[in-house]
DRENDO-1510 file (C-alpha; in Angstrom, 1 decimal, always signed):
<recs>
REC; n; res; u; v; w
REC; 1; UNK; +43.1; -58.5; -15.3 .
REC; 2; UNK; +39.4; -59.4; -14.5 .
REC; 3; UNK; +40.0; -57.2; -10.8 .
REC; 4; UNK; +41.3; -54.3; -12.7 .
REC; 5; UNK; +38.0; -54.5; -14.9 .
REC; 6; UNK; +36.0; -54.7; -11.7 .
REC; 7; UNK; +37.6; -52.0; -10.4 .
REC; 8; UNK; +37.6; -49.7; -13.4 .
REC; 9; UNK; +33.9; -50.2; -13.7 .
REC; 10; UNK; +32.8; -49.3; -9.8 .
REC; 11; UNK; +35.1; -46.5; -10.6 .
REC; 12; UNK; +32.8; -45.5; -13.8 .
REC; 13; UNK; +29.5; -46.3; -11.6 .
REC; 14; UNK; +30.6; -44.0; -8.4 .
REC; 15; UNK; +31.2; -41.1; -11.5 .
REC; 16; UNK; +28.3; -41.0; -12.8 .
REC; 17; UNK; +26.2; -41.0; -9.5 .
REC; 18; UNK; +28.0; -38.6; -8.7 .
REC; 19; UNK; +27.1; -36.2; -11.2 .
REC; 20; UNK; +23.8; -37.0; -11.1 .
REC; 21; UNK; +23.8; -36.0; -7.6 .
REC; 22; UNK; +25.5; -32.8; -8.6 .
REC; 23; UNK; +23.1; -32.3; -12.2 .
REC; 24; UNK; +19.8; -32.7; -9.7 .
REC; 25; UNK; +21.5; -30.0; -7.1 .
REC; 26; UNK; +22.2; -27.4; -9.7 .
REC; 27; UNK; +19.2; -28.0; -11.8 .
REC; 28; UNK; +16.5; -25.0; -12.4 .
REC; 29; UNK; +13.5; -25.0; -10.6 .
REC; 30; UNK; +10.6; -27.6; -12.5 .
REC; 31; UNK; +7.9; -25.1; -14.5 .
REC; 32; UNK; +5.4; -23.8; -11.5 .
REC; 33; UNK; +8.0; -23.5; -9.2 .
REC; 34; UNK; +8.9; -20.4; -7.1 .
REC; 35; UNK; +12.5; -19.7; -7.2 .
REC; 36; UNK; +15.8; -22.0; -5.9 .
REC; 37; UNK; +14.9; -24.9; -3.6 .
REC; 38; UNK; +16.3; -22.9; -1.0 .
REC; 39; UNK; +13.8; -20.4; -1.0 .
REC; 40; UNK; +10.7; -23.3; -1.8 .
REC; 41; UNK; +11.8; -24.6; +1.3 .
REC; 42; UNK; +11.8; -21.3; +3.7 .
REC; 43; UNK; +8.4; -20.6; +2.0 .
REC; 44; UNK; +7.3; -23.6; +2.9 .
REC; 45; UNK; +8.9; -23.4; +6.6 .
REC; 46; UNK; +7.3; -20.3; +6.8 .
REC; 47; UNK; +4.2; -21.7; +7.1 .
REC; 48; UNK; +4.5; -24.7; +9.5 .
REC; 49; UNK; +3.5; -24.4; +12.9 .
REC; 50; UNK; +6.3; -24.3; +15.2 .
REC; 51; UNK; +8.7; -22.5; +12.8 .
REC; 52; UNK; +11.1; -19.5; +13.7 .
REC; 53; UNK; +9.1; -16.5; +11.9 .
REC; 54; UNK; +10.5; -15.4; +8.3 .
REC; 55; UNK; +12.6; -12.0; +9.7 .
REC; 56; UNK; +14.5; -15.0; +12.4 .
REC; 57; UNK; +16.1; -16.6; +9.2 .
REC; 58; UNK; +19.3; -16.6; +8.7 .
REC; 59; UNK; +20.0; -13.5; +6.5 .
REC; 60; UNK; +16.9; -12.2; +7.1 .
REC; 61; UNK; +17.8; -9.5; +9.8 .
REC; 62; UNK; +17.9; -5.7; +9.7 .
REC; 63; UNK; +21.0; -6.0; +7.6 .
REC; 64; UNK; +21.6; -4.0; +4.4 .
REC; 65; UNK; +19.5; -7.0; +2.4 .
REC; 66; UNK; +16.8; -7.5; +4.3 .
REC; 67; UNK; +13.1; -6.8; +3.1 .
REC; 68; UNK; +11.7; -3.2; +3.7 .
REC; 69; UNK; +8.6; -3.1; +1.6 .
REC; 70; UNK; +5.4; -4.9; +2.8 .
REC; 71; UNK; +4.2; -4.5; -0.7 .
REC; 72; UNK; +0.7; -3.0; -0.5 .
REC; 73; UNK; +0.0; +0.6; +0.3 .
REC; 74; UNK; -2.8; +0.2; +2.7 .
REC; 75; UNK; -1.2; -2.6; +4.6 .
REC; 76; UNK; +1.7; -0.1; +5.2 .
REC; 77; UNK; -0.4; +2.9; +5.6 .
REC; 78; UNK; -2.0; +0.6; +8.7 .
REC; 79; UNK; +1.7; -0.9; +9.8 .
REC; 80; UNK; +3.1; +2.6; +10.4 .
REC; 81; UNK; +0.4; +3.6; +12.6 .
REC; 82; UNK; +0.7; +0.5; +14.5 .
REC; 83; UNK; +4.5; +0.8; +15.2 .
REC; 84; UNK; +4.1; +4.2; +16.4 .
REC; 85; UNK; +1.6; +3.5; +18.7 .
REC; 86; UNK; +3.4; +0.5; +19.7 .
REC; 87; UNK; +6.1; +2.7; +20.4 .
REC; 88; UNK; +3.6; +4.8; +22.9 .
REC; 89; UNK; +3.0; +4.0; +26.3 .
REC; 90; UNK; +0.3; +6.0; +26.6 .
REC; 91; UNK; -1.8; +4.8; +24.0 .
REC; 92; UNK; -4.9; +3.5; +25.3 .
REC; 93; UNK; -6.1; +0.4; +23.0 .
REC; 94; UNK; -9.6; +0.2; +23.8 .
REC; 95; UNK; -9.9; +3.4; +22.0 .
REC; 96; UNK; -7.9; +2.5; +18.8 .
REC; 97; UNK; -9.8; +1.7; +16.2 .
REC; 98; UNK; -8.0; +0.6; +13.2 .
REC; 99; UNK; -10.9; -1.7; +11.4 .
REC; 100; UNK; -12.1; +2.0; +10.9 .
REC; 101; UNK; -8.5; +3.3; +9.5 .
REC; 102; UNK; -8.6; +0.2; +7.1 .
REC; 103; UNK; -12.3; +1.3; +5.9 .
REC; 104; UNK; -11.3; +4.6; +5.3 .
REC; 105; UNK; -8.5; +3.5; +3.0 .
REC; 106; UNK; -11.0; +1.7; +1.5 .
REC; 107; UNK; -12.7; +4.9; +0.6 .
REC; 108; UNK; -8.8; +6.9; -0.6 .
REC; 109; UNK; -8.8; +4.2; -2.9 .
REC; 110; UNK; -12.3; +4.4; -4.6 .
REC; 111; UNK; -12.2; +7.6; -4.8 .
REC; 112; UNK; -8.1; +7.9; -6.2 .
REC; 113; UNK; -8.3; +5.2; -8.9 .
REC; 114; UNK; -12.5; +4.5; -9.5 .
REC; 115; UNK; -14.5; +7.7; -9.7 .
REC; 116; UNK; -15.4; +9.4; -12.7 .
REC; 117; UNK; -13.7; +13.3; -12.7 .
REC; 118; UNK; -15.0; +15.8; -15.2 .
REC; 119; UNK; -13.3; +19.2; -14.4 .
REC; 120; UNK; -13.6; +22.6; -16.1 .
REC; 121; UNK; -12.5; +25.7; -15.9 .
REC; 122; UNK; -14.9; +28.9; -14.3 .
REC; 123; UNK; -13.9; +32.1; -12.9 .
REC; 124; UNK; -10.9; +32.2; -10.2 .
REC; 125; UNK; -10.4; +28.5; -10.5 .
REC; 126; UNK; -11.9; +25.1; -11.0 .
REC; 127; UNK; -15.4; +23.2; -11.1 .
REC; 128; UNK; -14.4; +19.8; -10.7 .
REC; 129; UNK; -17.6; +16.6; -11.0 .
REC; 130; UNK; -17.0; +14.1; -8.8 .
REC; 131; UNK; -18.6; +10.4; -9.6 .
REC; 132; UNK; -19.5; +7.3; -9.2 .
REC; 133; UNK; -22.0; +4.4; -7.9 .
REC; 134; UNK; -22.0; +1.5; -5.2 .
REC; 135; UNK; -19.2; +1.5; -3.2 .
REC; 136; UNK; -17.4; +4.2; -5.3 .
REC; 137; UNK; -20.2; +6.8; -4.6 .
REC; 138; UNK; -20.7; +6.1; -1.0 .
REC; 139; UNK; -17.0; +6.8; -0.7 .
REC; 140; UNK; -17.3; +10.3; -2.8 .
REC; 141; UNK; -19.8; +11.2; -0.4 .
REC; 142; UNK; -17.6; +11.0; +2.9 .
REC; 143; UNK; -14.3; +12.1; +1.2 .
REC; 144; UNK; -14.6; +14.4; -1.0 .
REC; 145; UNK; -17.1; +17.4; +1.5 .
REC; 146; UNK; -14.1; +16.3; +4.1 .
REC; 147; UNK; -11.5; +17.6; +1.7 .
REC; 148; UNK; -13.3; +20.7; +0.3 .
REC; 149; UNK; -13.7; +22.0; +4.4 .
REC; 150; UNK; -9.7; +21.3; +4.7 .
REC; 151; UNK; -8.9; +23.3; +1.1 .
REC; 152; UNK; -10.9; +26.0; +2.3 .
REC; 153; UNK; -8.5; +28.6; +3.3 .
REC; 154; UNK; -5.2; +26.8; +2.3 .
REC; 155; UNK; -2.9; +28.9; +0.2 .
REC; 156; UNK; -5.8; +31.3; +0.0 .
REC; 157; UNK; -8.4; +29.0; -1.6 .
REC; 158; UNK; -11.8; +28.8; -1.4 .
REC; 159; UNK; -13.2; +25.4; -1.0 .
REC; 160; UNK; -17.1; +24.1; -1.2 .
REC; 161; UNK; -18.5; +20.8; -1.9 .
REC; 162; UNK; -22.2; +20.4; -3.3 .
REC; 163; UNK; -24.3; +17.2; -3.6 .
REC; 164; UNK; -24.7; +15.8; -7.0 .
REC; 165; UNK; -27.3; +12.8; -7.8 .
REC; 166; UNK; -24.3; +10.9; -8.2 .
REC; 167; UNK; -21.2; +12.1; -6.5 .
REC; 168; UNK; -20.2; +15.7; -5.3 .
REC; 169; UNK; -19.1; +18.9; -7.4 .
REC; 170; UNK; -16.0; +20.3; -5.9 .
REC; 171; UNK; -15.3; +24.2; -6.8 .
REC; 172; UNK; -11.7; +25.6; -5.5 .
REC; 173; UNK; -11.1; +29.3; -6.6 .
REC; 174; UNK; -8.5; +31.8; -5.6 .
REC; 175; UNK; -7.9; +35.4; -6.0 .
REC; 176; UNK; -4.7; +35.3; -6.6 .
REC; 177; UNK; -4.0; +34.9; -10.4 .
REC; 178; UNK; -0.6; +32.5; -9.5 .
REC; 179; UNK; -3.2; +30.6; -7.0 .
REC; 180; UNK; -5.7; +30.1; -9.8 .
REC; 181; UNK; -2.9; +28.5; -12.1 .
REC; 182; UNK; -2.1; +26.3; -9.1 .
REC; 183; UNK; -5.3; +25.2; -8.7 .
REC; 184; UNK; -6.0; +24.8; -12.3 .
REC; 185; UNK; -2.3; +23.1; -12.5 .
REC; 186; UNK; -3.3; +20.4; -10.0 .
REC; 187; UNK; -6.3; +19.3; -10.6 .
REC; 188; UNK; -8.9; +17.1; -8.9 .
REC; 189; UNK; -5.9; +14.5; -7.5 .
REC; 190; UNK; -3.2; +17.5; -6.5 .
REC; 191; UNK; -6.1; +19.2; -4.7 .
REC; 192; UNK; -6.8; +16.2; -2.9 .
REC; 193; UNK; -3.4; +15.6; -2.0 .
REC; 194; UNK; -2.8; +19.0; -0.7 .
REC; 195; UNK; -1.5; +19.9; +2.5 .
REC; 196; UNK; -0.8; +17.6; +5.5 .
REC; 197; UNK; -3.7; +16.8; +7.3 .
REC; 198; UNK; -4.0; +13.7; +6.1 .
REC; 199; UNK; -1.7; +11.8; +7.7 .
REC; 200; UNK; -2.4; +13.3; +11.2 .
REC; 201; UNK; -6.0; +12.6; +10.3 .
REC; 202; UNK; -5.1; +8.7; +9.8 .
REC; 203; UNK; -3.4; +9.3; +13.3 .
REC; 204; UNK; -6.3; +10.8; +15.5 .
REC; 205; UNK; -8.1; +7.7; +13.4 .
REC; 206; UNK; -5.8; +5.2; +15.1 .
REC; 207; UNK; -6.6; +7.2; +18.4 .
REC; 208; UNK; -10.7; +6.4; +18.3 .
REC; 209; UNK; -11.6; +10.2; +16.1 .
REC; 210; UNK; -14.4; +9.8; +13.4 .
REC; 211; UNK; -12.9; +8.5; +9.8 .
REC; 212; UNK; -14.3; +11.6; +8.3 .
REC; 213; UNK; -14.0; +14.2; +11.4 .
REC; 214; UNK; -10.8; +15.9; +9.5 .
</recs>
């Protein structure tokens, strides 16, 4: 009687270790966290000397699931120019300059998401204010005469830039009453946007060109 007792109670003791073991496996991460232990551990692996990089982890390859996104614009803007020169034998690196490609995206995004637009409409087109001080300004200054010289003659346009105390007024017209509704339709950011020079101009960049030779 006594060893059945004994045995009945190890029995009881190995159960609930057991599950403890099991509750502590399957238990959410503690507040401050980031995600399943799993993945606190490959961060943390990721970041020791000596460990495989993060795209050599298991089901981390090109597969269906595996990352694409690098998840900021700029850094992929600069990623993309590096794979394809990568990719060419004839690049010549003491020319490539890409502290100057990452300055100049510096400059897209002053000038996209900080400075001051004020646009209205005049004969043929628009009269668009361009704005902005410190680093904003400077940046209005090299982009926005760059644009104006490549708008010039697109889609029959006329395109000039003109110093302001503060920025640069940007004036687009067009004969063409369709033109002059396209111009009017797309405002300061769809001018800017317009055409395709600008991503063989982040190219040439990558190459040694100016930052602001479009």
């Amino acid at each position: 009687m006594f060893l059945s007792c004994r045995l009945l109670c190890l029995g009881a003791l190995a159960f609930v270790a057991t599950s403890g073991i099991a509750l502590a496996q399957t238990a959410p991460s503690q507040p401050g966290m980031m995600g399943s232990p799993e993945m606190r551990q490959m961060m943390q692996q990721h970041h020791q000397p000596g460990v495989m990089p993060l795209a050599r982890h298991p089901g981390m390859g090109a597969g269906a699931n595996a990352p694409t996104m690098p998840g900021q614009d700029a850094f992929s803007a600069i990623q993309e120019i590096v794979r394809i020169r990568d990719a060419d034998p004839k690049t010549d690196w003491t020319k490539v300059d890409l502290e100057a490609l990452r300055q100049h995206l510096i400059d897209m995004n002053k000038v996209t998401l900080k400075a001051d637009v004020t646009a209205r409409l005049v004969d043929g087109g628009l009269e668009i204010a361009v704005t902005g001080s410190d680093r904003t300004l400077v940046a209005i200054q090299r982009m926005v005469p760059a644009h104006a010289h490549e708008l010039n003659g697109l889609s029959g346009w006329t395109a000039k830039a003109e110093p302001l105390p503060n920025g640069v007024l940007l004036t687009i017209t067009a004969i063409d009453p369709k033109e002059i509704q396209h111009i009017r339709g797309l405002g300061f950011i769809g001018l800017l946007v317009s055409g395709s020079h600008h991503q063989l101009h982040h190219f040439a960049m990558a190459k040694g060109a100016s930052a602001h030779s479009h």
